[in-house]
C-alpha positions as CSV (number, residue, x, y, z in Angstrom):
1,X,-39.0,-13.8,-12.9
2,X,-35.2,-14.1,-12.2
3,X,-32.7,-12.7,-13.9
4,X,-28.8,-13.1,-13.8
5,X,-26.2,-10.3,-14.1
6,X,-22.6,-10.5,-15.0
7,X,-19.9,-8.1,-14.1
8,X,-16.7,-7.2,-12.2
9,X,-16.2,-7.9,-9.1
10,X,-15.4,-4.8,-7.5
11,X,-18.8,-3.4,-8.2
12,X,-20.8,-6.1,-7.0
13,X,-22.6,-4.5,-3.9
14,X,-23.0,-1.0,-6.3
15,X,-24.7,-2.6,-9.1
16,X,-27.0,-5.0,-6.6
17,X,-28.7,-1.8,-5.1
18,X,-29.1,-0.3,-9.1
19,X,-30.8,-3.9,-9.9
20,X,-32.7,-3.8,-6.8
21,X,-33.6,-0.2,-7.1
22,X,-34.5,-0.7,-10.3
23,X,-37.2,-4.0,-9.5
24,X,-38.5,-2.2,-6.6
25,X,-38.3,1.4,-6.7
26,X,-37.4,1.4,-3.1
27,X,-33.5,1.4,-1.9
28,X,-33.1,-1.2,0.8
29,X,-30.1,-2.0,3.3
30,X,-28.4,-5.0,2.7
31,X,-27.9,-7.1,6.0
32,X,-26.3,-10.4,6.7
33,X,-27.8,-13.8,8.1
34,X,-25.1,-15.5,10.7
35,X,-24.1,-17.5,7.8
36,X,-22.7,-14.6,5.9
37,X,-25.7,-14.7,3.3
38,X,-26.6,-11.1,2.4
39,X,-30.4,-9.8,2.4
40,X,-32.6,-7.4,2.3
41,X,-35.1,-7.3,5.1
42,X,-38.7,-6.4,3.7
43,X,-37.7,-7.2,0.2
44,X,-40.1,-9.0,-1.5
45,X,-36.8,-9.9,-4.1
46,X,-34.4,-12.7,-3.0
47,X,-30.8,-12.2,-4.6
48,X,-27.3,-14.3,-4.2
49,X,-23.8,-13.3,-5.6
50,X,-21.3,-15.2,-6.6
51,X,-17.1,-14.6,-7.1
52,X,-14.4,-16.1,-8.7
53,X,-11.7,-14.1,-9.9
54,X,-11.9,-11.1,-11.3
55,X,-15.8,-11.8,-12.3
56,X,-18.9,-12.0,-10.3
57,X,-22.5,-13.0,-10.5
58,X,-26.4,-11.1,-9.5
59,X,-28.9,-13.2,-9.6
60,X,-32.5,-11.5,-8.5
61,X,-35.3,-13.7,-8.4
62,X,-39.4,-13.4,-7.2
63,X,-38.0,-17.0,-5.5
64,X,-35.3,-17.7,-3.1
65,X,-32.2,-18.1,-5.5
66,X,-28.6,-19.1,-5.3
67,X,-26.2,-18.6,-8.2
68,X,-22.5,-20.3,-8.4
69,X,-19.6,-19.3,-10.4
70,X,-15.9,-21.1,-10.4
71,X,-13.2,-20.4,-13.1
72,X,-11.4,-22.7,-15.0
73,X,-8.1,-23.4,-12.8
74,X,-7.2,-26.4,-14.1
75,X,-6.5,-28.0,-11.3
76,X,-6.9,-31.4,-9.2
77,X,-10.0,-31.8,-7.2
78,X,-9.4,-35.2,-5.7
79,X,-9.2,-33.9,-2.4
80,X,-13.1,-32.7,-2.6
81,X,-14.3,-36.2,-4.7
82,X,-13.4,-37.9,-2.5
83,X,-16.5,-36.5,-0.6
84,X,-18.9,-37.1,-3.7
85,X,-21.0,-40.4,-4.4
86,X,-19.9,-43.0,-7.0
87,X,-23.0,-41.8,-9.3
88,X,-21.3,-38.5,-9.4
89,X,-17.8,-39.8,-9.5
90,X,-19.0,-41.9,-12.8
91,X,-19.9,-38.3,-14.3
92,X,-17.1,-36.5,-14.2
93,X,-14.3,-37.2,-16.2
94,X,-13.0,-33.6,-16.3
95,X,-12.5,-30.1,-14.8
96,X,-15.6,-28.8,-16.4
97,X,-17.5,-31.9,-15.2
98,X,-16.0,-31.2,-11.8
99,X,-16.9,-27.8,-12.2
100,X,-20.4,-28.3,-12.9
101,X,-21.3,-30.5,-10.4
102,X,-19.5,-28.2,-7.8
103,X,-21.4,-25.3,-8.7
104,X,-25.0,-27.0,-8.4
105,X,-24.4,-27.9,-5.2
106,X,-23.0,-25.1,-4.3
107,X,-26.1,-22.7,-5.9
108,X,-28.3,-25.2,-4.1
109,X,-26.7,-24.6,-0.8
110,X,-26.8,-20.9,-1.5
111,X,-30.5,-21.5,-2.1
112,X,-31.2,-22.6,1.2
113,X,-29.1,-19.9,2.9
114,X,-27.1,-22.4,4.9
115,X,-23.5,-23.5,4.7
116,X,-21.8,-25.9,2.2
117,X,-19.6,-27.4,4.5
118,X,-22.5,-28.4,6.6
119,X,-24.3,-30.3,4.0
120,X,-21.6,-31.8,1.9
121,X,-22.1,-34.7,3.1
122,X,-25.7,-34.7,2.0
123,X,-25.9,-33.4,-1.1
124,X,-25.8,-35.3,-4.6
125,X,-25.6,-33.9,-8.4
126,X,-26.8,-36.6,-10.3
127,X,-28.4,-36.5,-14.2
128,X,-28.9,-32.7,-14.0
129,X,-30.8,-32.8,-10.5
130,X,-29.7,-32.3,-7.2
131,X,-30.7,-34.8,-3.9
132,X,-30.5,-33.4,-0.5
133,X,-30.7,-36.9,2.0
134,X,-31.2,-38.4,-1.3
135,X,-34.5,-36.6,-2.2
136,X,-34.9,-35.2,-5.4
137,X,-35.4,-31.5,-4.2
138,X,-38.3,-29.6,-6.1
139,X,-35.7,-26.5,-8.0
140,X,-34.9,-25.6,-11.0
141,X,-31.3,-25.5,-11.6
142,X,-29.1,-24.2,-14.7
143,X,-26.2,-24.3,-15.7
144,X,-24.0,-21.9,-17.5
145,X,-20.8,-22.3,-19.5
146,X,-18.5,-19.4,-20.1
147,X,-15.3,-18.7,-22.0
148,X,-13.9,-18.6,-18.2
149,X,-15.8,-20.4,-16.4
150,X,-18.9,-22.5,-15.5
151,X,-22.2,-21.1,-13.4
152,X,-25.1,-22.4,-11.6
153,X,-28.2,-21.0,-11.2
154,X,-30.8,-22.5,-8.7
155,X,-34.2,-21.5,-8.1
156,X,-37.0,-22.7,-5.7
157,X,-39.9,-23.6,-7.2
């Protein structure tokens, strides 16, 4: 089961041990990989946070989960599509189509634990799936679209 929680950003880490408490009845420490990704050693519950302004993200899943969440800036992104394929480049034709795409990859990516910056290069959004090497990868990705902002949720299957 996974479920995703909205709220402010300042209480992020506060309301994560509540949620986590909650699922498990136990209070865990929450640790750091080298990558920055937080965890919970021993928990059976995989989480990932996002930020973007003044609003953050929970998602807590049974599966290893990664959640994305970028505000509408309205702002140019040609610097970073120049890095996408020409399939994706044909689907966006605005910010929240920029947006959209950004944030799968970027939930995928969380996903994995690893670092976007190292797999830029070889990830695709493409017709509502995401291809890492150009393999359709076996997740289940969402996407949410708020007054603010747009969200990604990713989930391994």
């Amino acid at each position: 089961m996974t479920e995703l929680y909205s709220i402010k950003n300042e209480d992020v880490y506060k309301k994560l041990r509540n949620i986590l408490k909650t699922r498990t009845d136990v209070f865990y420490e929450i640790k750091r990989t080298e990558n920055g990704k937080p965890f919970i050693e021993g928990n059976p519950l995989f989480f990932s946070i996002a930020h973007s302004g003044k609003c953050a993200l929970i998602a807590v899943s049974d599966n290893p989960v990664g959640v994305d969440f970028e505000i509408f800036r309205e702002k140019e992104h040609m610097a970073i599509l120049i890095r996408f394929t020409e399939r994706e480049k044909s689907e966006i034709k605005n910010e929240n189509d920029f947006l959209r795409h950004w944030t799968a990859r970027e939930a995928f990516v969380k996903m994995r634990g690893a670092e976007l910056w190292e797999n830029l290069k070889s990830l695709e959004f493409f017709g509502g799936e995401i291809y890492f090497d150009g393999i359709r990868q076996n997740c289940e990705l969402k996407t949410y679209i708020f007054p603010s902002g747009i969200a990604a949720l990713c989930i391994q299957k």
